[in-house]
C-alpha angles and dihedrals in degrees: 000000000000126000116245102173133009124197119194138188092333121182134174127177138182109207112310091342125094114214096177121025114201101316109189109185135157109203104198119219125281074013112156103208134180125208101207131188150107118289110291097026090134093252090122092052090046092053091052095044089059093045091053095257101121129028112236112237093222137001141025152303131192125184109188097354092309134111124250105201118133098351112127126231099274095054095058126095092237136079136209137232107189129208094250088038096220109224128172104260092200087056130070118234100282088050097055081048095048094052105094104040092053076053091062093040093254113182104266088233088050104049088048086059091047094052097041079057091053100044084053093048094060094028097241105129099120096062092049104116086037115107116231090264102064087045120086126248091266090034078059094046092052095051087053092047083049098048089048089054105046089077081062090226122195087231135025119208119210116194102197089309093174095046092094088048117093115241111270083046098048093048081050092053099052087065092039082053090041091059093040094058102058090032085058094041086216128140108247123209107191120182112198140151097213118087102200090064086042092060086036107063108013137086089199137034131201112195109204133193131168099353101309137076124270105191130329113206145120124311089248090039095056098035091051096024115037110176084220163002093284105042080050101054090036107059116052124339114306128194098219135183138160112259132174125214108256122228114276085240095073120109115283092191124089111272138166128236130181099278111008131057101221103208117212114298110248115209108263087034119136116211112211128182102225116193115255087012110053130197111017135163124234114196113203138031114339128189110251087214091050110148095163145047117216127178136172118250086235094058088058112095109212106203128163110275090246093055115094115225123255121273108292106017141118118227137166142191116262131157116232110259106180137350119220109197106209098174097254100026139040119215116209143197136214142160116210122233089257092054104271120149118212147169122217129186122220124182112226098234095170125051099214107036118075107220100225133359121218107275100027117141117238156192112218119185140173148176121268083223096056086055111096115195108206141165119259 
């Protein structure tokens, strides 16, 4: 893959904060890249930083090979689709297209080209001659998504562009994004705060927190293999508990304690003693430093508490707490008998028949592979 932008040592402070640390990242061509993290992580400030908006405090910036610093946003081979999409409400929507190449001094026969492109792009040519206030919220979207790629920049920049949509539209406009993307053949550069538009639309995601980055990985790798504590509890829901490395001298055959069923130890296996669980097994690469166990509520496995789990995996007793109905999927709750709090998800898989009931008594089981050890 080819670099399109790199971005190195950048740092950018307000007064004595820091809202982005030393942030080093290489964005490919035709890339579509998220910028992931809580409110305040710095992603904003980093978008901007790369439109032209802000001024890094310190390092440096290259889009195709050349150096950004001190060129102003309109001399950047970017451009940018804000979250308000600021489109001019006395135009229709090819005006508001046309904008910025009658700006330039593009030929008029041109520009009309150009934007007829564009309309087509994002399918849009019906509402041409319609100001912003007769187009819905994702009509709107799609005119400032239109505007931003008729300079044919090498790279667009979204700055939370579904958080104005309701829900059902906004789901509809990450594959509509999604489409766009590869029709237009452009880098995209998305900052959001939600996750599930993050694994949705991009090839690659950089979790940010406090003003550096996390982790940056695929959208499978950081969901089923996060690098910490953080990543974890960020993306997706994540059972997690503290949890210590047991001495190498402790059994490695299956055994049963009060609570937990311990499967055959595998080699390469870590044993970890996770509080309200116990020994269990973790199979794959754990932290040395691990000081917790995480693990995903669809990787938990309800059965009745006379069924015995399935070959190979761990179980223990626990007593239902609290049922949460999510249409196709039911989250429970459960304490095991040592204390341990967890949240399974089980797919509601019959209409009629609810799946637990508050105070039933349990077996819940789960792969060692689906454990994850990390440090806190």
């Amino acid at each position: 893959m080819t670099p399109l932008i790199e971005i190195k040592n950048i740092r950018k402070t307000f007064g004595a904060a820091a809202a982005v640390e030393n942030v080093s990242l290489t964005v490919y061509d035709k890339e579509f890249l998220a910028l992931l993290g809580p409110s305040g992580c710095g992603k904003t400030t980093l978008l901007r930083m790369l439109g032209g908006f802000e001024t890094p405090t310190s390092g440096e910036i290259f889009i195709g090979g050349k150096n950004m610093r001190g060129l102003p946003p309109n001399r950047r081979p970017v451009n940018m689709v804000f979250q308000s999409y600021a489109l001019f409400p006395h135009m229709t929507a090819r005006e508001n297209i046309a904008y910025g190449l009658r700006v330039v001094k593009t030929p008029p026969k041109e520009t009309e080209e150009r934007v007829r492109e564009a309309l087509a792009l994002v399918r849009m040519e019906k509402f041409a001659e319609k100001p912003p206030e007769q187009l819905s919220g994702g009509q709107r979207q799609r005119i400032a998504l239109a505007r931003a790629l008729v300079k044919k920049p090498k790279a667009l920049l979204l700055d939370e562009p579904l958080s104005a949509l309701d829900a059902k539209l906004r789901e509809a406009m990450r594959a509509e994004l999604v489409k766009l993307q590869k029709s237009a053949g452009v880098t995209f550069v998305i900052v959001t705060h939600d996750q599930d538009e993050a694994l949705s639309v991009a090839g690659r995601i950089a979790v940010m927190r406090e003003g550096a980055i996390r982790q940056i990985d695929e959208p499978r790798a950081l969901y089923e293999s996060p690098a910490n504590k953080f990543v974890a509890d960020f993306i997706g829901r994540m059972n997690i508990l503290p949890a210590k490395r047991a001495p190498s001298s402790q059994p490695s055959q299956p055994s049963q304690t009060e609570t937990i069923t311990i499967t055959e130890m595998r080699e390469g296996d870590a044993l970890f003693n996770i509080d309200g669980l116990g020994l269990c097994p973790v199979r794959g690469d754990a932290a040395e430093d691990a000081a917790v166990a995480a693990i995903r509520p669809e990787k938990l496995t309800l059965r009745a508490a006379n069924e015995n789990p399935a070959p190979g995996e761990c179980c223990a007793r626990a007593k239902v707490t609290d049922i949460s109905y999510r249409g196709g999927e039911t989250l429970v709750t459960v304490q095991t008998e040592n204390g341990a709090t967890l949240t399974a998800a089980s797919a509601n898989k019959s209409r009629n028949i609810p799946p637990w009931s508050p105070g039933e008594s349990l077996t819940i089981s789960w792969s060692p592979e689906d454990i994850i050890a990390l440090a806190d």
